[in-house]
N, C-alpha and C positions, 0 to 999 in steps of 0.2 A: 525644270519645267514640270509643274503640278499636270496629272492628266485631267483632260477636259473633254467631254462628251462631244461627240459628233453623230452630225447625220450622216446618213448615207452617202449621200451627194457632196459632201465634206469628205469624208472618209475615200472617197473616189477619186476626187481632185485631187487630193492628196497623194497617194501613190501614183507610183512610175505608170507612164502609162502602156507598158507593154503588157501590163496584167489588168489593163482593168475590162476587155474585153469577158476575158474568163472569169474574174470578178463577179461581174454581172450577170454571168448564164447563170453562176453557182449560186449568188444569192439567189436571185428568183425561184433556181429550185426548193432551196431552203424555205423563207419564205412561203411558197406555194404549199410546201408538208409542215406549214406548222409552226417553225423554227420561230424564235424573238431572236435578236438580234440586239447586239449593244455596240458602239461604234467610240473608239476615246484616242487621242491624242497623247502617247506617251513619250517618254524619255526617247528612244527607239526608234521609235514611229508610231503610224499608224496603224491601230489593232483594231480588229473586230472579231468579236464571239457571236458564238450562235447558238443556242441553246434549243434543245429537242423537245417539243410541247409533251409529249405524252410522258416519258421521262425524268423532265425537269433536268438532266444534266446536259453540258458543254456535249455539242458532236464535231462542231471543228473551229478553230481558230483562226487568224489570217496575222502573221505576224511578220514584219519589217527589220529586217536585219542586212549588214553592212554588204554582202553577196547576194541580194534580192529580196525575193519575197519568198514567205514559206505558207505553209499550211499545216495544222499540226492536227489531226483526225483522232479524236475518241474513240478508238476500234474495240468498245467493249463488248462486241460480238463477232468479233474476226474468225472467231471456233465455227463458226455456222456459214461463212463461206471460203474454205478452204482451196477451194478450185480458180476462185478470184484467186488469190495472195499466190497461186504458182503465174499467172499470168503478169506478173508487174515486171517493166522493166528493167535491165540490170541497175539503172542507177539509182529506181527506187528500193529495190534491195538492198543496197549497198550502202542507201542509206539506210536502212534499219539493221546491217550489219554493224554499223558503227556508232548506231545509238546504247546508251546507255541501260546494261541489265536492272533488272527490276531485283532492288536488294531483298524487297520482300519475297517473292518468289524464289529466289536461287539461296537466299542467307537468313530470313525471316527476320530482318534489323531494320525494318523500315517500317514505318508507321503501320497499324493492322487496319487501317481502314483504307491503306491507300490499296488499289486493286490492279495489279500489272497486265500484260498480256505473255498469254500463253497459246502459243502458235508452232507450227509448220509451214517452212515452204521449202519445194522441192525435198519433203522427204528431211530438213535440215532443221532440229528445235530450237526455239528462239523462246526467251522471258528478258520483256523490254517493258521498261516505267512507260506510264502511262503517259509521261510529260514531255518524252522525246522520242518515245520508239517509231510512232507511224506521224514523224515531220520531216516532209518533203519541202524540195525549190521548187516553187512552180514553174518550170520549163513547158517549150511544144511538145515535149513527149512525155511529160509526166502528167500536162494538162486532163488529157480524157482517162487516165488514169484515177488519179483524183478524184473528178468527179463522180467514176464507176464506184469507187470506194466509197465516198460521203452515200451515195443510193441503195451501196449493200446495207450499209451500216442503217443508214434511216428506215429503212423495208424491215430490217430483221429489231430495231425497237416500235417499230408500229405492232408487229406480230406478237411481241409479248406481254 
């Protein structure tokens, strides 16, 4: 299946709908700071990006895979709230325990333009690619979690 653009409202229909409540809030916030948005029909699923206006880069993704739905977060300023990242759940910890290190960062064998994340939490250092490390399921407890995330992150590229 070639991907084909969709709207919003396509895009919505489309996913399960135990997520498309939270969906919604999280677009509108997006949206509301800015964000463009792009909405396609892939192989997968249903994806949607969102791109940060001041920026111009991805701040989070909405991606469709065979155990739910995820969300994949650009935390290219996670160093600036440190205090968030001890507050996350254990199971979103745990998933960014077992995402994949940033080759550049730990081995310098990965592309130099690509940029990983270099973080603490709980006192514990973490260097995670940029393309898996802060991808959550979106669950009820990871929900306002998330969202807390996508708002550090948007606050702290507004700021610079």
């Amino acid at each position: 299946m070639a991907e084909e653009k969709l709207s919003f409202e396509q895009f919505l229909k489309a996913i399960n709908e135990d997520y498309q409540a939270f969906i919604q809030d999280l677009h509108k916030y997006l949206i509301n700071n800015g964000c463009k948005p792009t909405f396609e029909a892939k192989k997968s699923g249903p994806f949607a990006s969102y791109k940060h206006a001041k920026s111009k880069k991805s701040i989070v993704n909405f991606l469709t895979r065979k155990n739910g739905m995820f969300v994949r977060i650009y935390g290219e300023n996670v160093g600036k709230y440190p205090g968030f990242m001890n507050e996350l759940p254990e199971e979103m910890v745990q998933s960014i325990k077992s995402a994949g290190i940033c080759k550049r960062l730990a081995f310098d064998t990965c592309s130099p333009k690509c940029t990983g994340y270099d973080f603490t939490i709980e006192n514990e250092r973490y260097q995670k690619c940029r393309y898996g490390g802060f991808e959550f399921l979106i669950t009820g407890e990871s929900s306002p979690y998330i969202k807390l995330f996508v708002e550090n992150e948007a606050r702290e590229r507004d700021a610079a």
